[in-house]
Structure formats: C-alpha cells, structure tokens
N, C-alpha and C positions, 0 to 999 in steps of 0.2 A: 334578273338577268340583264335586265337594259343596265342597271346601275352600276353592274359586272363591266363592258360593253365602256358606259362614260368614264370609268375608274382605269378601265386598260386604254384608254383612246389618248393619246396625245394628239398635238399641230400636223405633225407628218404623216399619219398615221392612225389616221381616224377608223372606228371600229364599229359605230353604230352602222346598222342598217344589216341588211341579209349574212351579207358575210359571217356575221361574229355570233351568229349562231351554229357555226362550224367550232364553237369553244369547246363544246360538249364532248366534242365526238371525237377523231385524231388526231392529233394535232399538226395541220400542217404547215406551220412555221411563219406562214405569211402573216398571222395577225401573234404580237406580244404585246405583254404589258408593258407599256414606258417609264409609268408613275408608281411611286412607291407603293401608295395604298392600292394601287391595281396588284402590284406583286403581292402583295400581302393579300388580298381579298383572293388572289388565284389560290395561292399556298392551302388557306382554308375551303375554299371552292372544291377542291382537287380533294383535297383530304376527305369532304364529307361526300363529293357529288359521285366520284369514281365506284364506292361500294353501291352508291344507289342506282346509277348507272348497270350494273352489275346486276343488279337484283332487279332492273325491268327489260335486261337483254335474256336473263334466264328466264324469266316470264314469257315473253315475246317468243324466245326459242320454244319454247314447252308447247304453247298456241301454234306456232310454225309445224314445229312436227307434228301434234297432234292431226293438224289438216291435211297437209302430204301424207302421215299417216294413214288417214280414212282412204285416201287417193291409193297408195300404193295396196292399201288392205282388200280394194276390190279387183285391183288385177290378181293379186295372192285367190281370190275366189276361181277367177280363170283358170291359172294356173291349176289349185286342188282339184276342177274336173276335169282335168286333165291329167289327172294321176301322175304329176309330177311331184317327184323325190321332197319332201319338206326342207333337208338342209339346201337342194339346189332354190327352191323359193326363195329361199332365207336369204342367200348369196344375192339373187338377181332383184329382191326385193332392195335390198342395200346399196345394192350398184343405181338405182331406178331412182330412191331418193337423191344420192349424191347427183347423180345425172341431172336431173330433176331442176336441183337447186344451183347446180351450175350453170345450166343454162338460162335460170333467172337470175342469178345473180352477179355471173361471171360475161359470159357471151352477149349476153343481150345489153348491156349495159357496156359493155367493149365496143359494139356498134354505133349505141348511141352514142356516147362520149365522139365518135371518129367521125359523127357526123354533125354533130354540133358545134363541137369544139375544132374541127379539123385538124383534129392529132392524125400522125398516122397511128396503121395498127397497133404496133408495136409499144407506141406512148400510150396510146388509150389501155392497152391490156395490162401495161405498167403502172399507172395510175391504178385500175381497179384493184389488183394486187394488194399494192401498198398500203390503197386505203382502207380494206378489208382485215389486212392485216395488223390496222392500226400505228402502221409505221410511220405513215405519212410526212416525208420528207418536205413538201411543200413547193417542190420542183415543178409541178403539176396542181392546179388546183378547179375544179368544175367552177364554171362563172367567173372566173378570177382575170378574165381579159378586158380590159376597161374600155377596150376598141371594137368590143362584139356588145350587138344589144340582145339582151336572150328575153326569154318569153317570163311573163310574171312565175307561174308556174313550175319552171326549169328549175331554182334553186331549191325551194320545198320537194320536189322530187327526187332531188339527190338526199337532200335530208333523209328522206321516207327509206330511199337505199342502202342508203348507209345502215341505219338501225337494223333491216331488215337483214341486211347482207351480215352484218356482225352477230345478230340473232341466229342466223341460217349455221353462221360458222360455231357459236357455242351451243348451237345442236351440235352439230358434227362432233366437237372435241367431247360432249357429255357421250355419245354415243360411243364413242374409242374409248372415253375412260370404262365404259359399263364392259364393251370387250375386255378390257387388260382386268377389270374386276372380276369376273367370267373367268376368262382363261386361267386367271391366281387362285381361282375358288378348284377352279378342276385340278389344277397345278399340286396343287397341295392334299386333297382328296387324294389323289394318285399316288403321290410319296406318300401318305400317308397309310394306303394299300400294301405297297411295298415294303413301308418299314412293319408293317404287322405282320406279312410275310414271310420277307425277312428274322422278325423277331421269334415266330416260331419254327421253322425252320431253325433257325440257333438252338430252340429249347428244345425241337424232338431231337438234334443230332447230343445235345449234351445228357438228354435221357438214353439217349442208346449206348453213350460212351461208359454213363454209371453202369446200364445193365452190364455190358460186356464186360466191363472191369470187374464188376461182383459178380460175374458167373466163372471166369477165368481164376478170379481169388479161392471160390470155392472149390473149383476145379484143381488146382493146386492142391489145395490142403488136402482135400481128397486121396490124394497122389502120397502127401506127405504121410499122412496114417495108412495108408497100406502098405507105404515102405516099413515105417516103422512097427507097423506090426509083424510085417515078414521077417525082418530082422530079430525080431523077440521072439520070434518062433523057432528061427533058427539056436 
C-alpha cells in the first residue's frame, strides 16, 4: 500500500502519510493519482481490492450482527416473560438493532465530527451520511484541516468507523434482502394456494357441467322414446 501511496503521489500532492490510507475506503476525492503508473496501479488495485473489500465488510458484518444479536436476543427473553406477542418482539427486536447501530454509528459520530472538527451540525451529519454511503464527495474530509492539529489517535478512529459503520450498513441491507426473500417465498406459497384453488374449482365446475349435460341428454332421449313409442301405439 505505501507503494500504492509513492506511485499516486506527485510534487503537489503528496499522498504518503495517514491520509492515503483513506484509498481503501470512499473515495473522497481529495487524494488522486497524478502519475501514469499510479493510475494504472489504481485501475488494478480497484479491480482486485473492491471484491476483497467486499468479502471482509460481509465478515465484519456477520461478527457485527452476530454480537448486537446476542444483545437484542436477551431483551427478546424479557420480552417472552412477558408474554408478549412473537411477531410484536420480532418488530421491536428490529427497530432495537437498527436503533442500536444508529446510534453508534450515525449520532455519536455526528457529535464527534462537530466537536472536533468544528463543523456545524448539519455538515458533521452530512459528512457521516456520505461517507457511509460510500459516496464521498470529498467536500468534507475527517483530519483533512492542515491548520488543526488532531490527536495521533483521531485518524485510526475514523478508519476503524468507517469499516464498521459500512459493515453495520451491509448487515442492514443483507437483513432487507432476507425480508424481500421472505416476503417472495410466502409471495408465491400464496399464489400458489390460490392457483390450486382456483385450479379445482375450474375442475369441479367442469365435472358438474359434464354431469348436467349427460343427465339432461338422457333425459331427452328419454322423452324422445316415449314419444316415439306413443306414436307407434297410436
């Protein structure tokens, strides 16, 4: 990564040092490549590092919820002596993580930001947003004031946020997706009810239409031979 770092660094714009270990993570626009083989080294960087990336924010997430898990799973114990409804747990269990994890990830970190950085509220809560989202404009950047001296400590902290806070987020979206797989699974169970339903329903009404029609046929004919026989009689 340092080599990452001397290969993106030009004269104006030098990259070594804390900063440019913000490459990893959002990108927020204040550090680019200048030099070719920097561009080139990102292009491959990005191609290989993003899936891997990927695959230690689903880990991180998995360990995340697992632990809020254990946490929210002993109030769910209050809650059952309590003889509260299961789907109402269910609900308030969910409301409790997201709670939970906004307020470590969103709130408390909006604070800090507004006190260190001396954003107001509104920049600081903007910032965390952004950078959570991965959007990171660069308009905003934690540590990025060359006129403020911050604590050794301070930029690893954000680092550590960041990871955690984008971990906390793909819990969340693995948790919506498992709803919308849920909901599609019962989704279709249902229509699936109903077209069986439905499908007989179709079958007994077209068994009644055959009886009727073959008992009215015979019924007929019926009719037709004792005309005909009356007639031969006469």
């Amino acid at each position: 990564f340092l080599i990452a770092s001397r290969l993106c660094s030009s004269e104006d714009s030098p990259t070594t040092g804390p900063d440019s270990a913000l490459f990893g993570l959002p990108g927020f626009g204040n550090i680019s490549p200048k030099t070719e083989g920097g561009k080139i080294f990102c292009i491959v960087y990005a191609l290989v590092g993003i899936p891997m990336f990927g695959f230690l924010l689903a880990g991180v997430g998995d360990q995340l919820g697992s632990a809020l898990g254990q946490l929210i799973g002993k109030v769910e114990e209050i809650f059952l002596r309590w003889k509260v409804n299961p789907t109402v747990i269910r609900v308030l269990s969910t409301l409790l993580f997201i709670l939970i994890g906004c307020l470590m990830f969103v709130f408390c970190p909006v604070l800090v930001f507004r006190w260190i950085e001396d954003w107001p509220l509104l920049d600081s809560a903007y910032f965390v947003v952004i950078t959570l989202t991965t959007i990171g404009f660069g308009d905003y950047v934690a540590g990025g004031d060359s006129k403020r001296s911050y604590k050794v400590w301070y930029k690893p902290l954000v680092w550590f946020w960041i990871l955690l806070g984008l971990a906390y987020f793909a819990a969340i979206l693995s948790m919506i997706g498992d709803w919308l797989r849920a909901l599609s699974r019962r989704t279709r169970a249902e229509m699936g009810g109903l077209t069986a339903q439905a499908a007989n329903w179709t079958a007994n009404i077209t068994t009644e239409i055959k009886v009727t029609r073959r008992r009215l046929s015979l019924e007929f004919h019926d009719k037709l031979q004792r005309g005909a026989s009356a007639l031969g009689q006469k």
